[in-house]
C-alpha positions as CSV (number, residue, x, y, z in Angstrom):
1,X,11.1,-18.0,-8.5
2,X,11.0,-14.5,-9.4
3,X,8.4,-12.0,-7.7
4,X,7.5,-8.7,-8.5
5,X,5.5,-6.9,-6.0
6,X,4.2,-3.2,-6.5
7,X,3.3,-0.8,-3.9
8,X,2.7,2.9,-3.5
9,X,-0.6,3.3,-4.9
10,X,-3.5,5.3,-3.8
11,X,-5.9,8.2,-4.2
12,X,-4.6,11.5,-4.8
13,X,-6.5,14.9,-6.0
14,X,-5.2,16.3,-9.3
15,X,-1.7,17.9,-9.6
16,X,-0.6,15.8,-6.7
17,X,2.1,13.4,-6.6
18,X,2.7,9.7,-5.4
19,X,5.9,7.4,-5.2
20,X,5.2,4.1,-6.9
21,X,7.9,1.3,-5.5
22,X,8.4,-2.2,-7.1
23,X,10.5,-4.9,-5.2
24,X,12.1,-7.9,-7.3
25,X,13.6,-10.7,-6.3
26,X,14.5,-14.2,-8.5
27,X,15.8,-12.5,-10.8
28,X,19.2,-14.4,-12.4
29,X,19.9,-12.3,-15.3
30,X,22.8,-9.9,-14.4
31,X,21.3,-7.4,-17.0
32,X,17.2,-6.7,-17.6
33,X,15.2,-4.1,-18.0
34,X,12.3,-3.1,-15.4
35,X,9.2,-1.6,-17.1
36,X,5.9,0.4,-15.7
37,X,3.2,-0.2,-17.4
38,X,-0.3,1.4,-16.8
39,X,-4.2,-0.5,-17.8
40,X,-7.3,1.1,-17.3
41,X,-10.2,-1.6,-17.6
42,X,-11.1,-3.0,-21.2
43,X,-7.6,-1.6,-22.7
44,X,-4.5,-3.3,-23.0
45,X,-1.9,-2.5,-20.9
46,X,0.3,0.8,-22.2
47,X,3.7,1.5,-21.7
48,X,4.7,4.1,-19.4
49,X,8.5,3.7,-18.3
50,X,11.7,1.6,-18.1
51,X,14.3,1.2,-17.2
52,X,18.0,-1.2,-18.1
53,X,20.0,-2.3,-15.1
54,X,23.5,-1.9,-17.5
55,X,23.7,1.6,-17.5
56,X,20.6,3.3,-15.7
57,X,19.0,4.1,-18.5
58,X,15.5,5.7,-18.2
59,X,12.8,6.3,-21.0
60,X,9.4,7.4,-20.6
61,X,6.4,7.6,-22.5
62,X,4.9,11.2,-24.7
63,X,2.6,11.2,-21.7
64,X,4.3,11.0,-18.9
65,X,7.4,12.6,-19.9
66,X,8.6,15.7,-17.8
67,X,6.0,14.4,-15.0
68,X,7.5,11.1,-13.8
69,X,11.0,9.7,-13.0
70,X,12.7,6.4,-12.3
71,X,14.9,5.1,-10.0
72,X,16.9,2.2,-9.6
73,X,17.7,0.4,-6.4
74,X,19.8,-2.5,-7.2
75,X,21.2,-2.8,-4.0
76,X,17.7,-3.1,-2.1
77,X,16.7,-5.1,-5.7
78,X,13.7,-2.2,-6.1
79,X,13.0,0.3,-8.6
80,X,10.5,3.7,-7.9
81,X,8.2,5.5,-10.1
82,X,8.2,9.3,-8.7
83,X,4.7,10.7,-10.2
84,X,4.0,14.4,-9.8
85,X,1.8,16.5,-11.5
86,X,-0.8,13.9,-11.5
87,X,-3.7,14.0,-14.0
88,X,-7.1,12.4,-13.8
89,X,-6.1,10.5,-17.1
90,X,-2.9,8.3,-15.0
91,X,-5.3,6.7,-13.0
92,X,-5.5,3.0,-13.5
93,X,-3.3,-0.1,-12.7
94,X,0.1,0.3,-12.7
95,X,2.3,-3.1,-13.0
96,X,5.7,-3.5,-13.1
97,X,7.6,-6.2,-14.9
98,X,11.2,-7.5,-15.9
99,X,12.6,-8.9,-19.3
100,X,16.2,-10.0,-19.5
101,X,17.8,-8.0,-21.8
102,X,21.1,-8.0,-24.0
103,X,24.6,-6.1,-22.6
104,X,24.9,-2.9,-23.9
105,X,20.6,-2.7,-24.9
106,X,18.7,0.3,-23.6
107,X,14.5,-0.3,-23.3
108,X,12.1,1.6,-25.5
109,X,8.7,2.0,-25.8
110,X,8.3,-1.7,-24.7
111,X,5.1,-4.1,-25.6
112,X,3.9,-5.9,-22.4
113,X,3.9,-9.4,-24.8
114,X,7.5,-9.1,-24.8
115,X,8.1,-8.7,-20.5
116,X,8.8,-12.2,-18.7
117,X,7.5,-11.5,-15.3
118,X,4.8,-9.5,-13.8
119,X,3.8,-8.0,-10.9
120,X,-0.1,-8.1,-9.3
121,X,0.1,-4.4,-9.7
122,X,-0.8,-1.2,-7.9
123,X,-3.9,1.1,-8.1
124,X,-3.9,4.9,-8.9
125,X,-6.7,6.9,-8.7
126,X,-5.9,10.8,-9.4
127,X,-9.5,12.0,-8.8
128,X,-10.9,15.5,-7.2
């Protein structure tokens, strides 16, 4: 029974900053990668970050990069999403969501068809 839960989300004026948390549990893999992913209603969901339990490996997305950063928590079984300089184009749902992965892999640009488990997500809103 694996559960994802998101939290962190909230309003926040332009240029600000918010701390986006997502506690797993379940999981039985001993490596997987955790990946953000961001929707905004009527689009699929995009890519944002990731991040592979093997070696701490973090890659962002064109958009993001520079702005946010990701952490890894294993022993409180949690990764966080540190967002600063927060534009009115990051608002939407941000979900998090796990995908076993091979020893020695590092995650990239990953499609959200290709993540086993899903959190309910979290909503930003980065609005003045």
């Amino acid at each position: 029974q694996v559960q994802l839960v998101e939290s962190g989300g909230g309003l926040v004026q332009p240029g600000g900053s918010l701390r986006l948390s997502c506690a797993i549990s379940g999981v039985t893999p001993a490596y997987y990668a955790v990946g953000w992913f961001r929707q905004t209603p009527g689009k699929e969901r995009e890519w944002i970050s990731c991040l592979t339990s093997s070696d701490g490996y973090a890659a962002y997305a064109e958009s993001v990069k520079g702005r946010f950063a990701l952490s890894g928590d294993h022993g409180r079984n949690a990764v966080h999403l540190q967002m600063d300089s927060l534009r009115p184009e990051d608002t939407g749902n941000y979900f998090c969501a796990v995908d076993p992965i091979p020893v020695g892999s590092r995650c990239f640009g990953l499609s959200p068809r290709g993540m086993d488990f899903w959190g309910e997500g979290t909503l930003v809103t980065v609005s003045s």
